[in-house]
mmCIF file of the C-alpha atoms, coordinates in Angstrom:
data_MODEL
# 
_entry.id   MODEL 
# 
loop_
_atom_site.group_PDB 
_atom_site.id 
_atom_site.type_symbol 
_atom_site.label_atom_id 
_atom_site.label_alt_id 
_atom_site.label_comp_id 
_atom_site.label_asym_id 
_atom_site.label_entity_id 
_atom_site.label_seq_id 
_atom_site.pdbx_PDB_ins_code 
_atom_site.Cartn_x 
_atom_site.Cartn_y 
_atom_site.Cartn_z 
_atom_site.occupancy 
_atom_site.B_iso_or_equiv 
_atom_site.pdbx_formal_charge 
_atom_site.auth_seq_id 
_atom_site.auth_comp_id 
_atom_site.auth_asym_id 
_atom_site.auth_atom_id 
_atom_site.pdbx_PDB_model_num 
ATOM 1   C CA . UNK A 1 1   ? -9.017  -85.847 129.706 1.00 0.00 ? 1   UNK A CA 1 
ATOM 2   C CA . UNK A 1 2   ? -11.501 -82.817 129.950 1.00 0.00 ? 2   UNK A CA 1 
ATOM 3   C CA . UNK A 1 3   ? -12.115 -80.513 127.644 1.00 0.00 ? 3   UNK A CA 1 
ATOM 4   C CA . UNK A 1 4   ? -13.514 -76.867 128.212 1.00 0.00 ? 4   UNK A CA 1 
ATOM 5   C CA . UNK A 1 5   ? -16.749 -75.436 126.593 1.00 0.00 ? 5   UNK A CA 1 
ATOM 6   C CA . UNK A 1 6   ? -16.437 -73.336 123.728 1.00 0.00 ? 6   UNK A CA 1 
ATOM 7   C CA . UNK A 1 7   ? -18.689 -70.577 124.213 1.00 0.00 ? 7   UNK A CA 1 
ATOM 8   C CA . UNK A 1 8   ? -21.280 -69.962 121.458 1.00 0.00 ? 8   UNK A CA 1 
ATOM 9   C CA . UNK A 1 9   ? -20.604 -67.126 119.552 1.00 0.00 ? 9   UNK A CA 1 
ATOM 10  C CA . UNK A 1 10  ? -23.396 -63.965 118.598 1.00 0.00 ? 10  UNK A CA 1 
ATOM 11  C CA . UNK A 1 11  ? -24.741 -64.929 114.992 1.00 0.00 ? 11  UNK A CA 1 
ATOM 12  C CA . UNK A 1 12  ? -26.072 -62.461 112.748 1.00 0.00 ? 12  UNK A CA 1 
ATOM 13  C CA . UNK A 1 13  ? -30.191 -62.258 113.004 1.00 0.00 ? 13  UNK A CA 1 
ATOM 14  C CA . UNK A 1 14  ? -32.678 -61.775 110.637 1.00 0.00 ? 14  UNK A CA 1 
ATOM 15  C CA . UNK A 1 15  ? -32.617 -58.197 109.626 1.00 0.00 ? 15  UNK A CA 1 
ATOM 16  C CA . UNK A 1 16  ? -28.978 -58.025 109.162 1.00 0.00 ? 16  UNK A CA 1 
ATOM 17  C CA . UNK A 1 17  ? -28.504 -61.055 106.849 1.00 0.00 ? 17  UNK A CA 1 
ATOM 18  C CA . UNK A 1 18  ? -31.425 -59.520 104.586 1.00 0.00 ? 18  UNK A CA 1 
ATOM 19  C CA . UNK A 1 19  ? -31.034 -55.736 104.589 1.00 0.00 ? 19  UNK A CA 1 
ATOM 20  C CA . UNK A 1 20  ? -28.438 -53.438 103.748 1.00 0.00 ? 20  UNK A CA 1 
ATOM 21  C CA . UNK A 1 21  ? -26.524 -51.405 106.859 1.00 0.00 ? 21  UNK A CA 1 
ATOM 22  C CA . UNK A 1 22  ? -27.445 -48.723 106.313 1.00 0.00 ? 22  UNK A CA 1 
ATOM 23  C CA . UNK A 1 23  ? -31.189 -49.584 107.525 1.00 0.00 ? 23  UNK A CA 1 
ATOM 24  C CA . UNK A 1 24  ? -29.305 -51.821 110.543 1.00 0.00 ? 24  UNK A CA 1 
ATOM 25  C CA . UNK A 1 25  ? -27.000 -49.224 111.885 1.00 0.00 ? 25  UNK A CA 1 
ATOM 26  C CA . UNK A 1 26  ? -29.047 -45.949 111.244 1.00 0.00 ? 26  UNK A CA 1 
ATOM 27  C CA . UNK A 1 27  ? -32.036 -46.484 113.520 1.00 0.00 ? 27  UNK A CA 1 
ATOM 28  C CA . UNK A 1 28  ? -34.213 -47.330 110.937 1.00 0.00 ? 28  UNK A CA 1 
ATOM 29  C CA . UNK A 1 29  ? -35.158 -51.195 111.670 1.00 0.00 ? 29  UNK A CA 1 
ATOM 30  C CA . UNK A 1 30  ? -35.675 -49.742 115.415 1.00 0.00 ? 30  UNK A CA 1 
ATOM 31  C CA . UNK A 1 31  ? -38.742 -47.596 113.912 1.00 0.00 ? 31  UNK A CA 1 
ATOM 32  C CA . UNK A 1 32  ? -40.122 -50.409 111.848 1.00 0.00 ? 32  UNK A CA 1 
ATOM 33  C CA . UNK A 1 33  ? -40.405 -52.339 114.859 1.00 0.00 ? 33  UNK A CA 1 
ATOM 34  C CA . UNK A 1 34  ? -41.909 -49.869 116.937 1.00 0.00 ? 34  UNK A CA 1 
ATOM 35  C CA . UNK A 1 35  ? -44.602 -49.477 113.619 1.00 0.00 ? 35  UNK A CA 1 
ATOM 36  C CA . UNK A 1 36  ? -45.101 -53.061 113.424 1.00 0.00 ? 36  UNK A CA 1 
ATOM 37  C CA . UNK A 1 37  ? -45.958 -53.491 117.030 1.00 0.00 ? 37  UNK A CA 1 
ATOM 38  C CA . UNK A 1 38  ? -48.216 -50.505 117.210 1.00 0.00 ? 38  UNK A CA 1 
ATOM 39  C CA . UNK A 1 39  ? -50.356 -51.760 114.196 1.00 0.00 ? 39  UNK A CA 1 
ATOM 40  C CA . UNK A 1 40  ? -50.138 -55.315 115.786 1.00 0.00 ? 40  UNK A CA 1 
ATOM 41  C CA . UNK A 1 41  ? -51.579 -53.631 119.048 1.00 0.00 ? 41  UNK A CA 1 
ATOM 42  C CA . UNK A 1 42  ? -54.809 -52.240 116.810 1.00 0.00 ? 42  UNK A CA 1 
ATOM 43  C CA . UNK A 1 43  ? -55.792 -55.799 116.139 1.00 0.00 ? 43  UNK A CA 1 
ATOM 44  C CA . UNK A 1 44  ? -57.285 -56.515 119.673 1.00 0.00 ? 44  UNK A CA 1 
ATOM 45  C CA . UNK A 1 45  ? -59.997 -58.960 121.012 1.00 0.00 ? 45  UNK A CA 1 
ATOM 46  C CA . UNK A 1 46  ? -62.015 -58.020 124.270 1.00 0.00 ? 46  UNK A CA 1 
ATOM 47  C CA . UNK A 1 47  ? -61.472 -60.686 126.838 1.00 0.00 ? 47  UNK A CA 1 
ATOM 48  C CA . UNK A 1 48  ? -64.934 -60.683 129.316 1.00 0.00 ? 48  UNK A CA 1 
ATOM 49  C CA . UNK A 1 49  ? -63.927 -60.015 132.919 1.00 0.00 ? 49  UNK A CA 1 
ATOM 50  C CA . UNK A 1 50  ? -60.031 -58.985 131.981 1.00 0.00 ? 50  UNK A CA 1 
ATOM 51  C CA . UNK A 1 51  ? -58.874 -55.266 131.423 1.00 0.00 ? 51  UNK A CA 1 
ATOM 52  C CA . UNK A 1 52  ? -56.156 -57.474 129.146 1.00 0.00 ? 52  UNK A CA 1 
ATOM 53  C CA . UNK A 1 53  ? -57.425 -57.891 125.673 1.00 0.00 ? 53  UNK A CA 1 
ATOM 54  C CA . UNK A 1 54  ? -56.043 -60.375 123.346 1.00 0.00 ? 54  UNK A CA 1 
ATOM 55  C CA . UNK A 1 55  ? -54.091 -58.819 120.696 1.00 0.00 ? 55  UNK A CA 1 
ATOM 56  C CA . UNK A 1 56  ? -50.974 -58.820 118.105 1.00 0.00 ? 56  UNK A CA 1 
ATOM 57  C CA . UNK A 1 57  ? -48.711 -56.817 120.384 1.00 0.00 ? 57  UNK A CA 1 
ATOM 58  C CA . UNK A 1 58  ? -47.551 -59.859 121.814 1.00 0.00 ? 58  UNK A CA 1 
ATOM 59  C CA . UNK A 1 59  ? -46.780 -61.671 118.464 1.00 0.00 ? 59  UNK A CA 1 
ATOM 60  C CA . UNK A 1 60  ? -44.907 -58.358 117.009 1.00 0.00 ? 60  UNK A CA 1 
ATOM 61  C CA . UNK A 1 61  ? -42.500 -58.599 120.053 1.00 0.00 ? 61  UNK A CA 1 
ATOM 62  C CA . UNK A 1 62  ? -41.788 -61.944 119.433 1.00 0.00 ? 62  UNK A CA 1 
ATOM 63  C CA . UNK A 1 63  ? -40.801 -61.014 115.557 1.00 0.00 ? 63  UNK A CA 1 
ATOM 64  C CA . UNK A 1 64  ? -39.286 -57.555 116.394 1.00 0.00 ? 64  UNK A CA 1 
ATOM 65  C CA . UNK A 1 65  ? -37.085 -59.099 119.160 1.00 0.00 ? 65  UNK A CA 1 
ATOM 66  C CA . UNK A 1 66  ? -35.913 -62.334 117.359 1.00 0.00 ? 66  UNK A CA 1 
ATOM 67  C CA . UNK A 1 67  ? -35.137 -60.518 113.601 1.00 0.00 ? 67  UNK A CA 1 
ATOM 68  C CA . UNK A 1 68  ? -33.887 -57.565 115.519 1.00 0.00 ? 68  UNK A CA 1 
ATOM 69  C CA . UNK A 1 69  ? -31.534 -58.853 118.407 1.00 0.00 ? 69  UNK A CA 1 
ATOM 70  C CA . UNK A 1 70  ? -31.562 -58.155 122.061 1.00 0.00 ? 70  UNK A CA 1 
ATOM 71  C CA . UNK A 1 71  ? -30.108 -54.205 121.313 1.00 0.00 ? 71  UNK A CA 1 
ATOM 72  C CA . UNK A 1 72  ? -32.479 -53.010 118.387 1.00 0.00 ? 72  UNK A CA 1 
ATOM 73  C CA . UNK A 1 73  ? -35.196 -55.401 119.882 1.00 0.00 ? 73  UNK A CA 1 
ATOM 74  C CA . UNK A 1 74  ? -35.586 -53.714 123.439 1.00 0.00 ? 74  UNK A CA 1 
ATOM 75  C CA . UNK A 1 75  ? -34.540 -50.289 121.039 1.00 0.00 ? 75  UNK A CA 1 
ATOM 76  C CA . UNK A 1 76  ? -37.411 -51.057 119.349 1.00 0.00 ? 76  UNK A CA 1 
ATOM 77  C CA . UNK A 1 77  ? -39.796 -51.926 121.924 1.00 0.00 ? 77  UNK A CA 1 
ATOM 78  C CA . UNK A 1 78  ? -38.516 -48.799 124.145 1.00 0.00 ? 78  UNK A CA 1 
ATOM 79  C CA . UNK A 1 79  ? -39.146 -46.040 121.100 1.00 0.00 ? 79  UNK A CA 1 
ATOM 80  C CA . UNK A 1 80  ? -42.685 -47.918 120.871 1.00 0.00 ? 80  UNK A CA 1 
ATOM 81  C CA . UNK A 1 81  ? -43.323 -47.473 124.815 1.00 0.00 ? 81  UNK A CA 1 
ATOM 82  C CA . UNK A 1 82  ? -42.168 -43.733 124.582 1.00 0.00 ? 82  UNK A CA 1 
ATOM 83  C CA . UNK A 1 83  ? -44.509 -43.188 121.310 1.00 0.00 ? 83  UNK A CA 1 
ATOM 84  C CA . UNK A 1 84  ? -47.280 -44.384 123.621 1.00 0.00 ? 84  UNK A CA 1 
ATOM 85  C CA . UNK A 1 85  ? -46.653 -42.676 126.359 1.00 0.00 ? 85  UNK A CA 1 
ATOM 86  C CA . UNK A 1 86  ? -46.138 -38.957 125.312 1.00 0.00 ? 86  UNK A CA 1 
ATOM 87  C CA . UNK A 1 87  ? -49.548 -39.614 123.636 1.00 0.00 ? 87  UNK A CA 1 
ATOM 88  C CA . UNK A 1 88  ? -48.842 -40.883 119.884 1.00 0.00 ? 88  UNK A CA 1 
ATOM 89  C CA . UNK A 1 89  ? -52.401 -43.578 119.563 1.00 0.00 ? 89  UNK A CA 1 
ATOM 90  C CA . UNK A 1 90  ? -49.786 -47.091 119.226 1.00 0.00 ? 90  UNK A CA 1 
ATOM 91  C CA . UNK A 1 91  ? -51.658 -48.671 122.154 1.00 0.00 ? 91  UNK A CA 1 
ATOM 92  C CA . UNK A 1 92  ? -54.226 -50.839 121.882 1.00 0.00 ? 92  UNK A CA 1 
ATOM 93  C CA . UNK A 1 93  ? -57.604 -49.411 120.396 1.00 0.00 ? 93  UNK A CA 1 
ATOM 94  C CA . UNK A 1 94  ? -55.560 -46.488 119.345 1.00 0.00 ? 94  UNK A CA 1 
ATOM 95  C CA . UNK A 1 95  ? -54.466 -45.374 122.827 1.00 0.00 ? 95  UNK A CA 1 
ATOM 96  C CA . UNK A 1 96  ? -51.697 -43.309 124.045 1.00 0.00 ? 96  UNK A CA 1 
ATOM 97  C CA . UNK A 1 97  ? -50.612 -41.902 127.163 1.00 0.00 ? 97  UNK A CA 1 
ATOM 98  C CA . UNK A 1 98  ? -48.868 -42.056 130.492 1.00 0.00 ? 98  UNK A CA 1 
ATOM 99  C CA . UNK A 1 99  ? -51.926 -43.338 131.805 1.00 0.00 ? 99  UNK A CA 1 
ATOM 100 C CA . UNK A 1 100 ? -51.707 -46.637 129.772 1.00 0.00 ? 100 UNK A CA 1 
ATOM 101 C CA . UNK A 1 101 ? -48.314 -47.333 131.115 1.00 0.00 ? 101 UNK A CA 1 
ATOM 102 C CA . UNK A 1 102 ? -49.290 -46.477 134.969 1.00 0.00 ? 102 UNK A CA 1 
ATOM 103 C CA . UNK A 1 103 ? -52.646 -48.397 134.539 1.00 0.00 ? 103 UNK A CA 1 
ATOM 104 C CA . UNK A 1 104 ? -53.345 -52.231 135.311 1.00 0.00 ? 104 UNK A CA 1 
ATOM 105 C CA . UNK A 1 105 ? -51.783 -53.320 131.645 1.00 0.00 ? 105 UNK A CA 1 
ATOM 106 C CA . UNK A 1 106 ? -48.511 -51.410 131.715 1.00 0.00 ? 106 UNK A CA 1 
ATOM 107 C CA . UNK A 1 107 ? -46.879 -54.313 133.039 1.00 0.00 ? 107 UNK A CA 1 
ATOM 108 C CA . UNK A 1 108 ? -47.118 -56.062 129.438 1.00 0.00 ? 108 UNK A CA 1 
ATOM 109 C CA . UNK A 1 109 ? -45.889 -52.999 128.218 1.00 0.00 ? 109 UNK A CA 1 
ATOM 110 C CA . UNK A 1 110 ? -42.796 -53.377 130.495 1.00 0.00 ? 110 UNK A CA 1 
ATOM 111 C CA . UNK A 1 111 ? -42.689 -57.021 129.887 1.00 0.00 ? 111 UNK A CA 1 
ATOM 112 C CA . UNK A 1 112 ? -41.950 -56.115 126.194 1.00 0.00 ? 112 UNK A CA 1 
ATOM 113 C CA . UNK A 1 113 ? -38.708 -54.818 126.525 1.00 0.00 ? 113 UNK A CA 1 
ATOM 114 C CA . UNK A 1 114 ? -37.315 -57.607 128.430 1.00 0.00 ? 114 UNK A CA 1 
ATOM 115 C CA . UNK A 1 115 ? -39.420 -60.279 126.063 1.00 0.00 ? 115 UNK A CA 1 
ATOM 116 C CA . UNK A 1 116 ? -37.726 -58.625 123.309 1.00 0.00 ? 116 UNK A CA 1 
ATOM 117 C CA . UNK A 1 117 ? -34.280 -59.227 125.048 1.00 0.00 ? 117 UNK A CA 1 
ATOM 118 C CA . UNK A 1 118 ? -35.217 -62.592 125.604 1.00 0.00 ? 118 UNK A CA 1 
ATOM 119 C CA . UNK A 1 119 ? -36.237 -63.170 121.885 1.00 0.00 ? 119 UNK A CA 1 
ATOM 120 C CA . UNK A 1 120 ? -33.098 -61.506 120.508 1.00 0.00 ? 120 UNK A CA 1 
ATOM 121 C CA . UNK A 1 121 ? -30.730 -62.833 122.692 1.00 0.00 ? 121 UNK A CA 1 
ATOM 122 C CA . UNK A 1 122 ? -31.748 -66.232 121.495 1.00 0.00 ? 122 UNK A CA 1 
ATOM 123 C CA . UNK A 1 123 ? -31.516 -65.519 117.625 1.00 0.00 ? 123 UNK A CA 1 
ATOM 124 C CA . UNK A 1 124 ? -27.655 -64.293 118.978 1.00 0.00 ? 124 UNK A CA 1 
ATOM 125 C CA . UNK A 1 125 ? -26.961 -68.099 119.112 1.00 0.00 ? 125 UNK A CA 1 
ATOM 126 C CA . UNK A 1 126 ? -28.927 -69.020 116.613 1.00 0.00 ? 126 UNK A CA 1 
ATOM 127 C CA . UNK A 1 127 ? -32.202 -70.313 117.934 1.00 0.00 ? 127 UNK A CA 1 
ATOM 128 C CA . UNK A 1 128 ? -34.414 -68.692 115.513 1.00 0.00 ? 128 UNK A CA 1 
ATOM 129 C CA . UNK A 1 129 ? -32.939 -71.111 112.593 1.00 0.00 ? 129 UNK A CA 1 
ATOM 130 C CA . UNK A 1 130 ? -34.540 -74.436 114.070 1.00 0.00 ? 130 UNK A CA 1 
ATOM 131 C CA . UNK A 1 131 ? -38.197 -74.881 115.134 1.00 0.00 ? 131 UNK A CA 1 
ATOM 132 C CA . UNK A 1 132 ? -37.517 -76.325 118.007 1.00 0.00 ? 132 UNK A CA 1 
ATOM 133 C CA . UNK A 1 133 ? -35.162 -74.336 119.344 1.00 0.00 ? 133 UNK A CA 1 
ATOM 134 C CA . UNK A 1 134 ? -37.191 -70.910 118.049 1.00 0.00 ? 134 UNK A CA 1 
ATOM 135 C CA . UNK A 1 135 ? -40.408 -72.203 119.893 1.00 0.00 ? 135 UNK A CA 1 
ATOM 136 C CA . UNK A 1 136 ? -39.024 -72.541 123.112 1.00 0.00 ? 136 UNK A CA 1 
ATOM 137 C CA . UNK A 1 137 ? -37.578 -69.229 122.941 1.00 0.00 ? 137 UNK A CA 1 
ATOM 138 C CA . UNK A 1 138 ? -40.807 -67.782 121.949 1.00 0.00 ? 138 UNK A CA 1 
ATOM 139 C CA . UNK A 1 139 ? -42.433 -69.556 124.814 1.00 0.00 ? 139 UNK A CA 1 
ATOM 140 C CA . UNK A 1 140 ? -40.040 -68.521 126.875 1.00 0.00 ? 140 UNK A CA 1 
ATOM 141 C CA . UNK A 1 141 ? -40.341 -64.693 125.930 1.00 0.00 ? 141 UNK A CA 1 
ATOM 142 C CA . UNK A 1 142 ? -43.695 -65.110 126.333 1.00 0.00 ? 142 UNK A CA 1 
ATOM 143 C CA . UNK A 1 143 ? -43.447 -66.430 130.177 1.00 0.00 ? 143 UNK A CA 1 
ATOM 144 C CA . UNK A 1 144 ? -41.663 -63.048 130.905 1.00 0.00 ? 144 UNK A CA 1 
ATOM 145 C CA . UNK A 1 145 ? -44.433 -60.927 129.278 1.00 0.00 ? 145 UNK A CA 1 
ATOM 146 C CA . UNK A 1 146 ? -46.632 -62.607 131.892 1.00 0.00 ? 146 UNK A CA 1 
ATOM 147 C CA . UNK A 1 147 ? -44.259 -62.377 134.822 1.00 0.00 ? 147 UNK A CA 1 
ATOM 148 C CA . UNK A 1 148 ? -44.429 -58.746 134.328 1.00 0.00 ? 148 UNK A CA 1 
ATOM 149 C CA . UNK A 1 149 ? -47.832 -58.272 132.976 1.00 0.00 ? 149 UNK A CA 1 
ATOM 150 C CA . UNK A 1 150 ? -49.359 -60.364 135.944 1.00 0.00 ? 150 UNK A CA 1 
ATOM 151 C CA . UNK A 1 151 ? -47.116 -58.902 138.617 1.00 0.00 ? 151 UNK A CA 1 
ATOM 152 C CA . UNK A 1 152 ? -47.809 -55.480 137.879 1.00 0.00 ? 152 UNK A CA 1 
ATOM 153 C CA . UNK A 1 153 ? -51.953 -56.081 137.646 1.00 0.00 ? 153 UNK A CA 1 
ATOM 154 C CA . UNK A 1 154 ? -51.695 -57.333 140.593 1.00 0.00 ? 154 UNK A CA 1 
ATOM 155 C CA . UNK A 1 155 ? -49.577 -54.656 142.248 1.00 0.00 ? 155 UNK A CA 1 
ATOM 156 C CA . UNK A 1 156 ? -52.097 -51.981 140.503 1.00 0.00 ? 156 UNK A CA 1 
ATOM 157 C CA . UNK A 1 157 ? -55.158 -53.183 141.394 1.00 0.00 ? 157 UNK A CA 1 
ATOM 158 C CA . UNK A 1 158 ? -54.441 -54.466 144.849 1.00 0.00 ? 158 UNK A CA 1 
ATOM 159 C CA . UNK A 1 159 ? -55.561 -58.034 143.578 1.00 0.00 ? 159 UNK A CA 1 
ATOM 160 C CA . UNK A 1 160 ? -53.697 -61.197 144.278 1.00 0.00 ? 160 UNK A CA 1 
ATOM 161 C CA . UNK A 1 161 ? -51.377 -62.698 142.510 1.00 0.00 ? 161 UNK A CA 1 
ATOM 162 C CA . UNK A 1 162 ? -53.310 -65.987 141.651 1.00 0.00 ? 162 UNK A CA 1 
ATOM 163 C CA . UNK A 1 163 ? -56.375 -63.219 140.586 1.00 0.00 ? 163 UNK A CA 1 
ATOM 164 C CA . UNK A 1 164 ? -53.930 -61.474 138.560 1.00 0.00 ? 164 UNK A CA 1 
ATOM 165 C CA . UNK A 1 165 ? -52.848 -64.520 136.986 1.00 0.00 ? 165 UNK A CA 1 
ATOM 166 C CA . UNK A 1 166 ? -56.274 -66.075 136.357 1.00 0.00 ? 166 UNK A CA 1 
ATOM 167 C CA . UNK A 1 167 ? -57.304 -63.015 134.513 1.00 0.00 ? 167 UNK A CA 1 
ATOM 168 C CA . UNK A 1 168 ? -53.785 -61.553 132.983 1.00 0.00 ? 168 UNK A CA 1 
ATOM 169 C CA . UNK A 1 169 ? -52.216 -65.002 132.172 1.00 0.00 ? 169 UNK A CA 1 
ATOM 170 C CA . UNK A 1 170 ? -54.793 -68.254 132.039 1.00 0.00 ? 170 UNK A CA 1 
ATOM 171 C CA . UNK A 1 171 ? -57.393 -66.412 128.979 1.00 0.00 ? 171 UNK A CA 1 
ATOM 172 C CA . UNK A 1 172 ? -54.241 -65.601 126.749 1.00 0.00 ? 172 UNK A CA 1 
ATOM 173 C CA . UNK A 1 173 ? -52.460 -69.021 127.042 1.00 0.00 ? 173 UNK A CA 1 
ATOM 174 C CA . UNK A 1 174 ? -53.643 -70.636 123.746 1.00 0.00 ? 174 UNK A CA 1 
ATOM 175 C CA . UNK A 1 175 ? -53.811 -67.392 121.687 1.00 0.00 ? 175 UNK A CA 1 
ATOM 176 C CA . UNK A 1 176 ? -50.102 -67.045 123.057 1.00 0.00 ? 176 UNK A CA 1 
ATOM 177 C CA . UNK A 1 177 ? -49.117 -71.186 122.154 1.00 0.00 ? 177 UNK A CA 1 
ATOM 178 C CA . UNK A 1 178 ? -50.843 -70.360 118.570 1.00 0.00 ? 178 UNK A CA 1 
ATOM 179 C CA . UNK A 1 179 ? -48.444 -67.273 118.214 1.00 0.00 ? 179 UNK A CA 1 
ATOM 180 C CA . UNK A 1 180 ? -45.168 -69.124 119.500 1.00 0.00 ? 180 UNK A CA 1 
ATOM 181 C CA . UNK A 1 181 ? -45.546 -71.919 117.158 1.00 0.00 ? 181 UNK A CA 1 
ATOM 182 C CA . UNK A 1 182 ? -46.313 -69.227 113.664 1.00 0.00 ? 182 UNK A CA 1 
ATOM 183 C CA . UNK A 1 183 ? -43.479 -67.548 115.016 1.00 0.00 ? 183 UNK A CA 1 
ATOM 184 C CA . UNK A 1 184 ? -41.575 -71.293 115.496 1.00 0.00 ? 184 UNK A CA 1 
ATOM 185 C CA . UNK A 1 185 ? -42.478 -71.449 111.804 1.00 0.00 ? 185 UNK A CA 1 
ATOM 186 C CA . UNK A 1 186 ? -42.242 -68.241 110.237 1.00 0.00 ? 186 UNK A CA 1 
ATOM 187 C CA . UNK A 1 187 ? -38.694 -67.181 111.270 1.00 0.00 ? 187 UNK A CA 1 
ATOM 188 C CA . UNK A 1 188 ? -36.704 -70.580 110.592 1.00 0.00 ? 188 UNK A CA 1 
ATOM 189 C CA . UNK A 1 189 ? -38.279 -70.537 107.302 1.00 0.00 ? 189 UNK A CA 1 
ATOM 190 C CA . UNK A 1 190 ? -37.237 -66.700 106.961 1.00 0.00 ? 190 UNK A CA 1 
ATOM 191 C CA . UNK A 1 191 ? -34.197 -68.335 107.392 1.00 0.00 ? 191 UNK A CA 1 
ATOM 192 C CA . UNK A 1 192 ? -34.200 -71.405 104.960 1.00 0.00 ? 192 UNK A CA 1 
ATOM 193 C CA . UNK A 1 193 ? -35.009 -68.808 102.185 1.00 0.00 ? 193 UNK A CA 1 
ATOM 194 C CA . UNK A 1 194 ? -32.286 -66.364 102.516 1.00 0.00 ? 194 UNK A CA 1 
ATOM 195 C CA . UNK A 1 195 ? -29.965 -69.602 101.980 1.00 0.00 ? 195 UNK A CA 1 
ATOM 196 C CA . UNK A 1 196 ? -31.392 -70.331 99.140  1.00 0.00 ? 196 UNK A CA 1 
ATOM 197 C CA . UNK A 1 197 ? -31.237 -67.126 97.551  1.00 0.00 ? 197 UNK A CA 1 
ATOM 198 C CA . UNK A 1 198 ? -27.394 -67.237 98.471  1.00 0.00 ? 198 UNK A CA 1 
ATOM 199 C CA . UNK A 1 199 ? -27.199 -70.107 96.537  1.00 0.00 ? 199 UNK A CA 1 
ATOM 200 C CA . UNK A 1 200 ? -29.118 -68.870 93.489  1.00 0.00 ? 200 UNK A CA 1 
# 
C-alpha cells in the first residue's frame, strides 16, 4: 500500500499575518523593504584587500525576503536595485548609480533578488516558524548571494574564481553565520508572538 505526497501548501508570511491589506496588496511593504535594505547597506565595514565590504544589506534581504515572500521579496529587492541604479544614494556608503551595478560588487546586488526568492519561498511552507528550519534557509539564501556575488567579481575583474571567492566569499562567512542565526531567531519568534496576541 503506497500512498502519494501531499504537496505542502503556500502559508501566509510575516507581513501578511501582522498588517492590514491594504499595506500587502498596494505596494507599500515592497517600499519598506527597499528602505530597510538601503539603510542596512549604510552600515558597512571596510574589508582590507576586498572591494566587498561587510555590511547589513545582506541581513535586510534575509528579513525582507522571508516576511515578504518570494513576489514582494524579489519586488522589493528589484525597486531597491532600480533606486540605486538611476542614482538615488541606497548603496553602500551612500552610493548610487549604474556604475555600482556594472562594477565588481553588482553581482551581490543581483544575488539579492534571487536570495530574496530563496528566503520567501521558504516562509511559503513555513520555514520561517522553526529555528531550524529558518536557519537553513537563511544559510541557504546566503550561498546564492555568494554564487552570484563571487561569479560576477570574478567575471569583472578577470580574476579567478578561487580569487574571487577568497576575497568575495571566505572574509564574510562568520559575519554572514552571525546574521543567519539572528535571523533563525528573530523571525520564529516574530512568529510565536503574533500567536499569542491571537490568543489574548
Amino acid at each position: 500500500m503506497t500512498t502519494a505526497a501531499v504537496p505542502l501548501r503556500p502559508r501566509a508570511v510575516l507581513a501578511e499575518a501582522v498588517l492590514p491589506r491594504t499595506l500587502t496588496r498596494t505596494g507599500v511593504t515592497v517600499g519598506l523593504g527597499a528602505l530597510l535594505t538601503a539603510l542596512a547597506a549604510q552600515v558597512a565595514v571596510p574589508v582590507p584587500g576586498s572591494p566587498v565590504p561587510v555590511t547589513g544589506q545582506t541581513f535586510a534581504v534575509l528579513l525582507v525576503g522571508a516576511a515578504l515572500g518570494p513576489a514582494r521579496g524579489v519586488a522589493s529587492m528589484a525597486l531597491y536595485t532600480l533606486l540605486g541604479v538611476v542614482g538615488l544614494p541606497v548603496f553602500t556608503d551612500a552610493s548610487g548609480g549604474a556604475h555600482v551595478l556594472l562594477g565588481a560588487t553588482g553581482g551581490y546586488l543581483v544575488g539579492f533578488l534571487a536570495a530574496a526568492a530563496v528566503a520567501g519561498l521558504a516562509s511559503r511552507r513555513g520555514h520561517d516558524r522553526s529555528v531550524p528550519r529558518q536557519l537553513a534557509a537563511a544559510v541557504a539564501a546566503s550561498l546564492t548571494i555568494y554564487v552570484f556575488g563571487a561569479g560576477w567579481l570574478a567575471l569583472s575583474t578577470g580574476m579567478s574564481l578561487a580569487a574571487a571567492v577568497s576575497i568575495g566569499v571566505v572574509p564574510f562567512l562568520f559575519g554572514d553565520a552571525l546574521k543567519a542565526l539572528l535571523a533563525a531567531g528573530l523571525l520564529p519568534g516574530a512568529w510565536r508572538l503574533v500567536g499569542a496576541a491571537e490568543h489574548d
